[in-house]
Steps between C-alpha positions, in 0.01 A plus 500: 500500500638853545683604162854648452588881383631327179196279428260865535664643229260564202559463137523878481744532774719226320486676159600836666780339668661394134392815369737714725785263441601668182537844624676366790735329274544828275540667862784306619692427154527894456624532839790265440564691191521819574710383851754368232493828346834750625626706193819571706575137644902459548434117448337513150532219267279597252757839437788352350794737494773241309503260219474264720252584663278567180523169385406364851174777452480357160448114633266608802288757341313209254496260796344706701226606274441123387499445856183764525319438212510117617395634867229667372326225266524232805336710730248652250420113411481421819245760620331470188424158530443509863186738448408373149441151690399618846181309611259705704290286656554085491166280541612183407565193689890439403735637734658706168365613182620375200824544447741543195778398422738400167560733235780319274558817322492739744756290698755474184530829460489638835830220527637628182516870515646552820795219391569724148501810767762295698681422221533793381555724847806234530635555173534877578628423868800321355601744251475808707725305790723408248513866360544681814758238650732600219816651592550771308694729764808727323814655632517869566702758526555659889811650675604398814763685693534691198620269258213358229431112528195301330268333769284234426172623686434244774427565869496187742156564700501345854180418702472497867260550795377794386686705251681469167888569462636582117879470451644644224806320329688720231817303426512453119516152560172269490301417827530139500336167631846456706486827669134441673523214658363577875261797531648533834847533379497734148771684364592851611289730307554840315131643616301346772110643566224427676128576410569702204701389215621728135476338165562706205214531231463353166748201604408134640681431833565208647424386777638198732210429794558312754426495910721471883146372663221390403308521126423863397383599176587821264236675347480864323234448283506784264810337377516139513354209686548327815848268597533329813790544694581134670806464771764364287401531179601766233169586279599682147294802485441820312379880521489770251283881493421640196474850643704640841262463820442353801306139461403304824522149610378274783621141648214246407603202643395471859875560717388556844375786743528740248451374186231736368754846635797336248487734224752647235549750243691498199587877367591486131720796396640657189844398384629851696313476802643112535829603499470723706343327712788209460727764595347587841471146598850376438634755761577450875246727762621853459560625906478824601836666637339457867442125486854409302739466791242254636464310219859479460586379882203222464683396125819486668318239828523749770203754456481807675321582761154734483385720732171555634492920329629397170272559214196243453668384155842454692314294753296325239804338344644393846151363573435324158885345495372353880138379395493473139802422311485179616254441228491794256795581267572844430823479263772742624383463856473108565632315231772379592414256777118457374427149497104455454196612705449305782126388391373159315580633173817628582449819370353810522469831294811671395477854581820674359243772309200420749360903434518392139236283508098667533387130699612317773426217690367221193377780308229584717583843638560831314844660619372839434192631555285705227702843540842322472650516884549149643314305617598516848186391662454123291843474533566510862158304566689203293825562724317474818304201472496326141281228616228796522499609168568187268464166702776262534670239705813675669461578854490267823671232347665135618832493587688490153174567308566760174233751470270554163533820440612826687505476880443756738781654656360673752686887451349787679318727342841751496657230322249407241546897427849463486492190287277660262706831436766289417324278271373849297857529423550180267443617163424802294127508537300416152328745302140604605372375179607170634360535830155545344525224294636261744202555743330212688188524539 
């Protein structure tokens, strides 16, 4: 009877075979180490940059080696016993050797000591949720329109298919249960961003999270841990930054088309810089002389008419109040009859100081490129098509369908130019210290 590959193999060949699983092992277990390895990853948990965030580091760190060391004594067991009781060769007439089995004290402890770990992993688990779900957020000090006020830090973040909104409330009065009621339907706000949000350092902010669509979750790891934002529901939160930079989130729950391109960025600023930065966002769009007689015809319902040899920022505004303001506010332009984007979520991203920003479109795209011009190029790709660049569900729709996400538009090339001069006019454009830091990679 003819005999298998399998069945030829010698007791050599066999014993060779076990011998090179080792090194394999050592092989591919540094591989998967070292591909974990990134000393400049933007989602870092392991580089806490807030109290918070420490005692999250603080909980994990232990775990994780417990975890290893546990890893590594199962598997070294394992292997050791598989080759410490290998049987070369078998000559007798049972179909197995003997086997073994029962060892009462080996099985105690081996029940025991992972419990205690259990025990004790849970002990810690409950006392560092408890600790970091304390509130322990304080008024400040800030000036709006010139007169000082105390704010209680909170921001109300918003979820949808696929980018994060922040709105800013800095009455003096508490944010309360009564005023968030429907996601959809929120108060007016003071500040309203997308992508990008400023928290000042050294002080806990709150935040409210919550979702128009579907489930998101908020994530910037270097300062706190993950919260889902769930349709209808209003999540407490919170954020602080020890030092001012830029730290880097991501949406981790699974949202759609573009889950994995919904990212964020929280820049944490000195007391100064905040206000500042306060300052700039509480005011209308600043127009230039050339587009104000425009903007004041289309304010007062009967908006002027463009010709074809105005200037391309002239004809940008006529072509973004005809394509665009139906679902992007820009405050001193649209404001007044702005009712909601036309999309699922019934919004879309405010851009009053659009040039102010250094990302666009979920945080995914750099709005100026490495020697500080803008980024014309990413941009107008985005305008033309956005289905090209970041998939989503917004074109060649049912009858009375909403899209998800930004549709295309279909502007000629002349006015995607057009559309884009204008839009480099929203905003006093941010430092190039910020730029850098802000960069997407």
């Amino acid at each position: 009877m003819a005999t298998t590959q399998t069945e030829r193999l010698t007791v050599s060949d066999k014993s060779n075979f076990w011998r090179r699983i080792p090194g394999a092992g050592v092989v591919a277990l540094l591989g998967l180490t070292l591909a974990g390895c990134a000393s400049d990853a933007e989602l870092d948990t392991l580089k806490p940059e807030s109290g918070t965030a420490d005692e999250i580091y603080g909980l994990v760190l232990p775990v994780f080696i417990v975890a290893g060391l546990v890893l590594v004594l199962i598997c070294g067991a394992v292997l050791w016993l598989a080759l410490k009781n290998r049987v070369p060769t078998y000559e007798g007439d049972d179909e197995f050797p003997e086997q073994v089995s029962h060892n009462n004290t080996l099985e105690i402890t081996w029940t025991i000591v992972p419990a205690v770990i259990m025990v004790i992993i849970a002990v810690l688990t409950i006392v560092t949720h408890i600790s970091i779900n304390k509130d322990e957020a304080a008024a400040i000090e800030i000036e709006v329109d010139g007169e000082a006020r105390m704010w209680d830090p909170t921001i109300v973040v918003v979820g949808q298919q696929w980018w994060w909104e922040y709105r800013y409330y800095l009455d003096e009065f508490d944010l309360d249960a009564s005023m968030l009621e429907d996601p959809r339907d929120l108060p007016p706000a003071d500040i309203v961003t997308s992508g990008q949000f400023a928290i000042p350092t050294g002080v806990e902010v709150d935040l409210v999270v919550t979702s128009r669509d579907v489930i998101h979750s908020h994530w910037i790891p270097r300062l706190n841990g993950k919260r889902d934002a769930v349709p209808g529901r209003f999540s407490p939160w919170k954020i602080e930054a020890d030092d001012p930079g830029v730290y880097f989130g991501q949406c981790t729950e699974f949202c759609g088309l573009s889950h994995s391109r919904m990212r964020m960025q929280a820049i944490a600023m000195d007391e100064a810089d905040f206000q500042q930065w306060i300052d700039m966002q509480m005011s209308p769009a600043t127009f230039g002389e050339e587009l104000q007689p425009y903007v004041a015809s289309y304010r007062a319902g009967e908006p002027a008419t463009v010709s074809e040899d105005a200037s391309g920022v002239l004809r940008g505004l006529d072509t973004f109040v005809a394509q665009c303001a139906s679902c992007h506010l820009v405050d001193g332009l649209n404001d007044l009859d702005y009712d909601g984007a036309e999309v699922v979520s019934g919004s879309a991203p405010n851009l009053t100081h659009f040039a102010n920003n250094t990302t666009f479109a979920g945080a995914i795209f750099d709005l100026y490129n490495d020697d500080g011009t803008f980024n014309r190029d990413d941009l107008a790709a985005w305008i033309r098509n956005p289905n090209d660049v970041k998939a989503n569900f917004a074109n060649d729709l049912a009858d009375g369908e909403l899209p998800r996400g930004m549709p295309n538009r279909n502007l000629t090339e002349r006015q995607i130019s057009d559309v884009i001069d204008f839009l480099e006019t929203l905003g006093p454009r941010p430092s190039d210290e910020r730029i850098a830091a802000t960069e997407v990679e």
